[in-house]
Backbone bond lengths (Angstrom), bond angles and torsions (degrees), N, CA, C in turn:
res aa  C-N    CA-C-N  psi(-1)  N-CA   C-N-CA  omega(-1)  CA-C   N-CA-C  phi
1 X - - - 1.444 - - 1.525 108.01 -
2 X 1.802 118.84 119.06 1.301 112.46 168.84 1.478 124.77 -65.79
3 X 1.288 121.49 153.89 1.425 156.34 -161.15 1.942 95.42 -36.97
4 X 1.904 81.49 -68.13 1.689 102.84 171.81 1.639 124.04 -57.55
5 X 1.441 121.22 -18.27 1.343 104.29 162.65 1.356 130.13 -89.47
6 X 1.904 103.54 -15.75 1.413 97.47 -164.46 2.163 84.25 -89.88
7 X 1.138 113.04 -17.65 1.385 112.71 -173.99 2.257 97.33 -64.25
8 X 1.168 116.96 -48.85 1.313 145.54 164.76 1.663 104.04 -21.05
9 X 1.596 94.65 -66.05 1.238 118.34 177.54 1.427 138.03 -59.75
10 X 1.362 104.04 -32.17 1.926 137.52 162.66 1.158 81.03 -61.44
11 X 1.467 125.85 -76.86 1.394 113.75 -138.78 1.299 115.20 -65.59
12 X 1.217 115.47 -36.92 1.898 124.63 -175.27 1.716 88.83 -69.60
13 X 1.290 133.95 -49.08 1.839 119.31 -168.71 1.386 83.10 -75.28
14 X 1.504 162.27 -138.36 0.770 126.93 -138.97 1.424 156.20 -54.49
15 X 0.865 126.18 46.09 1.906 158.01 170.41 1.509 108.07 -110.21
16 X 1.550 118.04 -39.91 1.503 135.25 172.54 1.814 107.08 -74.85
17 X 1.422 100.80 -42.89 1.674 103.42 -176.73 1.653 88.34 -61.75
18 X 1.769 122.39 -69.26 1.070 94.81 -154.74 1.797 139.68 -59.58
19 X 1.519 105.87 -13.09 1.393 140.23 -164.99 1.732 79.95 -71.94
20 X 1.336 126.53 -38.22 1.533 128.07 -144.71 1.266 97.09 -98.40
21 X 1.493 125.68 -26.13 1.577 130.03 173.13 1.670 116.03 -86.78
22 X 1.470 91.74 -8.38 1.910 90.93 -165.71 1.658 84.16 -83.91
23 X 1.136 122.82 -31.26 1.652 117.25 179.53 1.764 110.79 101.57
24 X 1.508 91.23 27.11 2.125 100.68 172.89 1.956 95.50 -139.35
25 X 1.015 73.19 136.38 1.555 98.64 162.25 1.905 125.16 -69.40
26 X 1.057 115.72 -177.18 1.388 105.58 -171.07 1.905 105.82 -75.78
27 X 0.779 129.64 -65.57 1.728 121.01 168.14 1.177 118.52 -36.96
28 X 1.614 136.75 -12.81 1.273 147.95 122.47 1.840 76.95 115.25
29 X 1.371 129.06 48.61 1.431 125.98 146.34 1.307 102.33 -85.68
30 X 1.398 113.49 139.01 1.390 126.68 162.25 1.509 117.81 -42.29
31 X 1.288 105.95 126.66 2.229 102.36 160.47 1.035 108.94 -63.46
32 X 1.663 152.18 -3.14 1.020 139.33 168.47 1.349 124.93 -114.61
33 X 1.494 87.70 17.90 2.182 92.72 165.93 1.584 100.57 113.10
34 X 1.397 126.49 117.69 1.549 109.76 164.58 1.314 91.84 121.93
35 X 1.611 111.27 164.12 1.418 121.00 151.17 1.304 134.09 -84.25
36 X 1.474 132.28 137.46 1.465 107.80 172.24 0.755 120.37 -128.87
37 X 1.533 108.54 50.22 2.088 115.77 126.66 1.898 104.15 -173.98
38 X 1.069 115.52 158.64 1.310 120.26 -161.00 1.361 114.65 -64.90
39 X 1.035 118.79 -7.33 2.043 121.39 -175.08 1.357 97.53 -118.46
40 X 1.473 129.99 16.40 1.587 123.31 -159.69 0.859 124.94 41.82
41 X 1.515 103.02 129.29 1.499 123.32 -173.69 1.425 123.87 111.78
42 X 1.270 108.70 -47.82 1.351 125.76 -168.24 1.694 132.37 39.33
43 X 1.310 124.37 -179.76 1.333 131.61 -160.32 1.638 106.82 -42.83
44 X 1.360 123.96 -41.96 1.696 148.27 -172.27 0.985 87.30 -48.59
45 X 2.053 121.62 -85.35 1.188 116.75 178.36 1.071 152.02 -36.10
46 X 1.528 111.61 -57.10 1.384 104.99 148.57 1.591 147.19 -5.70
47 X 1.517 88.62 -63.47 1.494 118.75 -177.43 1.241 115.29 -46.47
48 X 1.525 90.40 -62.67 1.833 125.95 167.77 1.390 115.24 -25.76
49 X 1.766 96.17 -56.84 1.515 89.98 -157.63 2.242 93.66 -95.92
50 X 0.793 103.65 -0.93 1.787 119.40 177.37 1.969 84.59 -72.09
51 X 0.848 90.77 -54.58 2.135 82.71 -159.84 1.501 98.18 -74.43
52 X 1.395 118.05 -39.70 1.506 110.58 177.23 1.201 104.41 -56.28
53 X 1.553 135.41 -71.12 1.659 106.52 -177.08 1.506 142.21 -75.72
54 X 1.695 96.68 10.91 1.537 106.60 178.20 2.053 98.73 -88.30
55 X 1.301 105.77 -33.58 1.830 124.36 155.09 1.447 122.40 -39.32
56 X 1.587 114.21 -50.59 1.210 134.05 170.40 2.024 110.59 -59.22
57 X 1.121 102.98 -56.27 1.807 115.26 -159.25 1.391 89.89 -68.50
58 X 1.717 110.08 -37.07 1.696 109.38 -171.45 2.046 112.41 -73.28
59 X 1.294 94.56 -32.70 1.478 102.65 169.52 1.584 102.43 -51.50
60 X 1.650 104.75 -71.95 1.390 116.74 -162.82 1.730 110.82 -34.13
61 X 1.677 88.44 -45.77 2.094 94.75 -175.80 1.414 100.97 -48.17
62 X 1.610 113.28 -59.19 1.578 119.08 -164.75 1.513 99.90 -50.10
63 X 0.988 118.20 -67.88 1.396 125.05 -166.06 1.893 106.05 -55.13
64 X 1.117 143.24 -35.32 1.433 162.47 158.60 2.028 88.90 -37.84
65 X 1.525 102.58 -94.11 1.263 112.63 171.96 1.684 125.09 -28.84
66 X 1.155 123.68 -31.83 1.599 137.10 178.78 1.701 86.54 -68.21
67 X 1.338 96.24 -80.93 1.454 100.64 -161.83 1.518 120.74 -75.26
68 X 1.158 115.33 38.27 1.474 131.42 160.84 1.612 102.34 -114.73
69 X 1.530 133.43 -25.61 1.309 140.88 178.47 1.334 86.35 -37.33
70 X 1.397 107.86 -73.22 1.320 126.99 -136.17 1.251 132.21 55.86
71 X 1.016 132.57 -165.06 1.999 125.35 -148.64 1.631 93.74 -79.00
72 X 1.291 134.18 -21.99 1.384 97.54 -165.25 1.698 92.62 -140.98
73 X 0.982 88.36 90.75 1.648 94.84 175.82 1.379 132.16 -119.08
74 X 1.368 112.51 139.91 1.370 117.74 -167.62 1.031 132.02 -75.66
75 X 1.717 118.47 165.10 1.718 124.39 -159.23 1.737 83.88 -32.08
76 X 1.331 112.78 -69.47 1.432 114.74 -125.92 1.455 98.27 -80.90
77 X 1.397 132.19 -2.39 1.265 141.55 137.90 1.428 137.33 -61.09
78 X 1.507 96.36 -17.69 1.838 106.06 -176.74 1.833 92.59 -112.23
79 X 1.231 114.36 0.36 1.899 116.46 164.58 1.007 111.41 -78.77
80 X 1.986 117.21 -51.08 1.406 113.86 -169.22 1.141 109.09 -77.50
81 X 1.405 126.88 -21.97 1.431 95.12 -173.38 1.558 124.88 -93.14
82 X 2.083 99.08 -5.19 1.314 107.58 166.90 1.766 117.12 -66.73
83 X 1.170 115.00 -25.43 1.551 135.14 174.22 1.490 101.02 -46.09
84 X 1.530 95.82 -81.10 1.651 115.85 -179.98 1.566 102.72 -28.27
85 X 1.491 112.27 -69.18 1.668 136.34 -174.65 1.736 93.92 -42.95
86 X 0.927 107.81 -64.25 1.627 78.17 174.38 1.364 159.51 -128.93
87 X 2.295 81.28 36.58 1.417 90.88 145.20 1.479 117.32 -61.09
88 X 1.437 122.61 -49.86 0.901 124.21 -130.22 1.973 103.14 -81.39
89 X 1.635 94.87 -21.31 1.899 115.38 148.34 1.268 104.35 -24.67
90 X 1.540 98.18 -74.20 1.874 111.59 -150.66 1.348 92.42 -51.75
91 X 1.488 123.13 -77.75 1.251 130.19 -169.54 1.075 110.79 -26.80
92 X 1.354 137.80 -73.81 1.607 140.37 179.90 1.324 93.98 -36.66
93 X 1.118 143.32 -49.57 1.671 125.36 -145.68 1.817 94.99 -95.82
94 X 1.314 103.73 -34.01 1.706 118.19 -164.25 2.205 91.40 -55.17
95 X 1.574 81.90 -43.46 1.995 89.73 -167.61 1.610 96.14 -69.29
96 X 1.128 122.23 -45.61 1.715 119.36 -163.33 1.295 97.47 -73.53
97 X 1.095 127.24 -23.45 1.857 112.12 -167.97 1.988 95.01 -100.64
98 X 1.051 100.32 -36.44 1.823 105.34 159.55 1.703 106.89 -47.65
99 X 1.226 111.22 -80.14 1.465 101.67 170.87 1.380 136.17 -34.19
100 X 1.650 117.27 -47.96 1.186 144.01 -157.48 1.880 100.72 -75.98
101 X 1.511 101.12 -26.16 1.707 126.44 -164.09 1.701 78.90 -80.58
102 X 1.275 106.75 -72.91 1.866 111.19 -157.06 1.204 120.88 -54.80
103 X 1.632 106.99 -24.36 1.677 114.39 -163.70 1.844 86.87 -85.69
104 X 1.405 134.74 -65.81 0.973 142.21 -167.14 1.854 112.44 -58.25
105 X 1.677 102.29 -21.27 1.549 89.22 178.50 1.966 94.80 -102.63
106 X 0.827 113.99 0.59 1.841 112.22 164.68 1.276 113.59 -87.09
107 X 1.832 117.27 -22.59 1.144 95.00 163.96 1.250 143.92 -108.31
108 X 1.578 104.53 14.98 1.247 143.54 178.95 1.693 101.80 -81.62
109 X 1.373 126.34 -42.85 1.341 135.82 142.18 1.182 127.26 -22.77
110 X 1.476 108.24 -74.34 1.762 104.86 -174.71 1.246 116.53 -79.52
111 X 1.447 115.44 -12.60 1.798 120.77 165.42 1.345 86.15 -54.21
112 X 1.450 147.42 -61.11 1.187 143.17 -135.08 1.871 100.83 -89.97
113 X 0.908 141.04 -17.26 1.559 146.50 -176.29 1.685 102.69 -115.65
């Protein structure tokens, strides 16, 4: 399996995690009854699926950058791409707990209406 599918593959399971923390399913009806937003899906989703392929392009760079190393690469080649590696950490976690924030304070909302 190439680099780019299983990288492909990260990106769609987490794009699905975040869809799964915002608290909607894929037709973007709420798990707790209702729609949440009038064209399906709403603003959450969106978001969701906006960071999953901005997640994806950022994989793709990492993965681009790896395989330009090539097999024998130096300190200061095996730094940057640990750098990159975990920006590209933060980000994933920075977007899921971003998501994880919006879905839980929207539904902290419609408990309230």
């Amino acid at each position: 399996m190439s680099d780019n599918i299983i990288n492909s593959q990260y990106a769609q399971l987490s794009q699905q995690n975040m869809v799964d923390s915002a608290g909607v399913d894929e037709s973007g009806n709420s798990k707790r009854g209702g729609r949440s937003g009038a064209g399906g899906g709403g603003w959450l989703v969106a978001f969701a699926t906006a960071m999953g392929t901005l997640i994806e392009k950022a994989g793709n760079a990492l993965m681009d950058k790896a395989e330009a190393i090539g097999d024998k690469p130096t300190a200061a080649d095996s730094t940057e791409l640990t750098v990159q590696s975990q920006m590209y950490s933060m980000f994933i976690n920075a977007v899921s707990t971003a998501l994880k924030t919006m879905g839980e304070a929207q539904g902290a909302m419609a408990k309230r209406n």
